[in-house]
N, C-alpha and C positions, 0 to 999 in steps of 0.2 A: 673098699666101697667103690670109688672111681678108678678101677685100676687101668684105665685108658689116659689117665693123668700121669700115671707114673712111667717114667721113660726107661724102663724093664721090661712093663710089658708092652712096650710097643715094638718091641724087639722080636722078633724067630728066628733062633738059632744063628741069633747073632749078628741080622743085618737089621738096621732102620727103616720098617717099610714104611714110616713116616712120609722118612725123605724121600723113598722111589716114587710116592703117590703123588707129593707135592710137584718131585720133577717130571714124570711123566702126565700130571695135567697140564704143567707151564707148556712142554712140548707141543700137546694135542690141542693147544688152545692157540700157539702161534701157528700150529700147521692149520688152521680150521682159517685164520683169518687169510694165511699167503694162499689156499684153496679159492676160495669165495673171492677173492681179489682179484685169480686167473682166471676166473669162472668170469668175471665183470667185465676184465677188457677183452677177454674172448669175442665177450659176447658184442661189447662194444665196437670193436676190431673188424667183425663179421658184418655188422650190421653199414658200417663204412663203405665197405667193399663190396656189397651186395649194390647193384646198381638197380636202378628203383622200378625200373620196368622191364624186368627180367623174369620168366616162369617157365619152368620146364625145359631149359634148354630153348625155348626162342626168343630171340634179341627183338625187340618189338622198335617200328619205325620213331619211336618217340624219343627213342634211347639214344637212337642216330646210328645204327648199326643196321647191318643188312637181317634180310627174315628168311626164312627160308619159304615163302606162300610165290607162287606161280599167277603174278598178281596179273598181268593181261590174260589168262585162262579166268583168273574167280571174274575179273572183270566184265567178261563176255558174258561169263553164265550169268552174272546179279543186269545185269542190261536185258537178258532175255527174259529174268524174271517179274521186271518190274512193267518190261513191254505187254507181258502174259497177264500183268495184275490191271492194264489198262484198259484189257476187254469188258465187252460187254455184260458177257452172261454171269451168273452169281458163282457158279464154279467154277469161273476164270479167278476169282477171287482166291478161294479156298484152295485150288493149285498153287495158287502164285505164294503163298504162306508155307505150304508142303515144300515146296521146291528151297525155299529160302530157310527153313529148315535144316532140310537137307544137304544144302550147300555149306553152312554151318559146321553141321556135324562131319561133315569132309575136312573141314579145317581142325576142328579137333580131333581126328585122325592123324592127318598129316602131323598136328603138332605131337605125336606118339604117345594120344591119352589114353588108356584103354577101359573098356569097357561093352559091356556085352548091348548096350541102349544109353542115345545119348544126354541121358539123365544120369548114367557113371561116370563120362567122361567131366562133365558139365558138373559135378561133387567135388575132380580132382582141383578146379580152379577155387582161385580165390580173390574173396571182392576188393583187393587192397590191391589186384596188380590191375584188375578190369571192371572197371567203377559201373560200366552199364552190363554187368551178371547179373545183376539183381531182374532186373526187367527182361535179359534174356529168359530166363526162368519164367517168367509171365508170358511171354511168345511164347517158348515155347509149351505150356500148359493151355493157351489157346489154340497151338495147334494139336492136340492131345481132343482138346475138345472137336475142334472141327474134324478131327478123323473119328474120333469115339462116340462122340454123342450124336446121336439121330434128332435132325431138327435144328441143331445147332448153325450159327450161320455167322458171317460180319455183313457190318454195311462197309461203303465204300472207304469212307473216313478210317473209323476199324483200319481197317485193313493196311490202309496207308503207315497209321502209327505203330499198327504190329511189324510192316516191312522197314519202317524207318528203326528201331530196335535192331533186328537184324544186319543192316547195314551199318550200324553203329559199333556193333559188336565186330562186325568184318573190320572196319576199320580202325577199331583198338588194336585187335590180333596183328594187322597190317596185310591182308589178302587182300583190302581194297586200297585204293589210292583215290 
């Protein structure tokens, strides 16, 4: 009736597969724990060593390392474009947004993001290394609007808080000083 009790038939052809089962789960249960153990301080180890304002390969000025951004060039341009958004007329505005933009996605070039539009490039970051992403992404969706939508417009204010965005974001990456 129970012949799984009888230690006969737990036998084939004469070996104990009892014991090989017994020993071979002890094995695969200490090799599961020393796995998952390497796995932890890997993980731990990496995350040590990982310096906390570090992405893509550029060393960001917070880290206290050089950058590699051409910072009296971005300098010039973000001074031209903030001079251009002091104009008068309402499409002095709406340039000066374009431009600053645009100078942007130069920098996420240079930092070698790729992408066919700089809403690819602007996916490959991420919000833990550059705290004002978030609201980059809203500049840049207003300016989406202001070239897309007819009718669309900022006031002056607008405009201000969308270019200070920008220059916020220059200044995480480190192109501005």
């Amino acid at each position: 009736m129970f012949s799984f009790l009888n230690p006969i038939a737990n036998t084939v052809l004469g070996l104990p597969w009892i014991g090989f089962y017994d020993l071979s789960r002890a094995v695969f249960i200490v090799l599961d724990v020393v796995l998952v153990g390497a796995w932890i301080y890997t993980w731990q180890r990496a995350r040590e060593v990982r310096p906390q304002n570090w992405f893509y390969g550029i060393k960001t000025p917070e880290a206290g390392h050089e950058h590699a951004f051409d910072v009296p060039r971005y300098r010039k341009h973000w001074d031209d474009i903030k001079a251009h958004a002091e104009e008068s007329p309402p499409q002095s505005l709406t340039l000066a947004v374009i431009a600053a933009d645009n100078l942007v996605d130069d920098a996420l070039k240079e930092m070698g993001l790729q992408g066919e539009h700089m809403a690819d490039r602007l996916e490959q970051l991420h919000r833990s290394d550059l705290p004002s992403l978030d609201d980059l992404w809203r500049a840049h969706r207003i300016r989406n609007d202001l070239v897309h939508t007819v009718g669309f417009s900022l006031t002056p204010n607008e405009t201000r808080e969308v270019l200070d965005v920008y220059e916020r974001f220059l200044l995480e990456l480190g192109a501005l000083e």
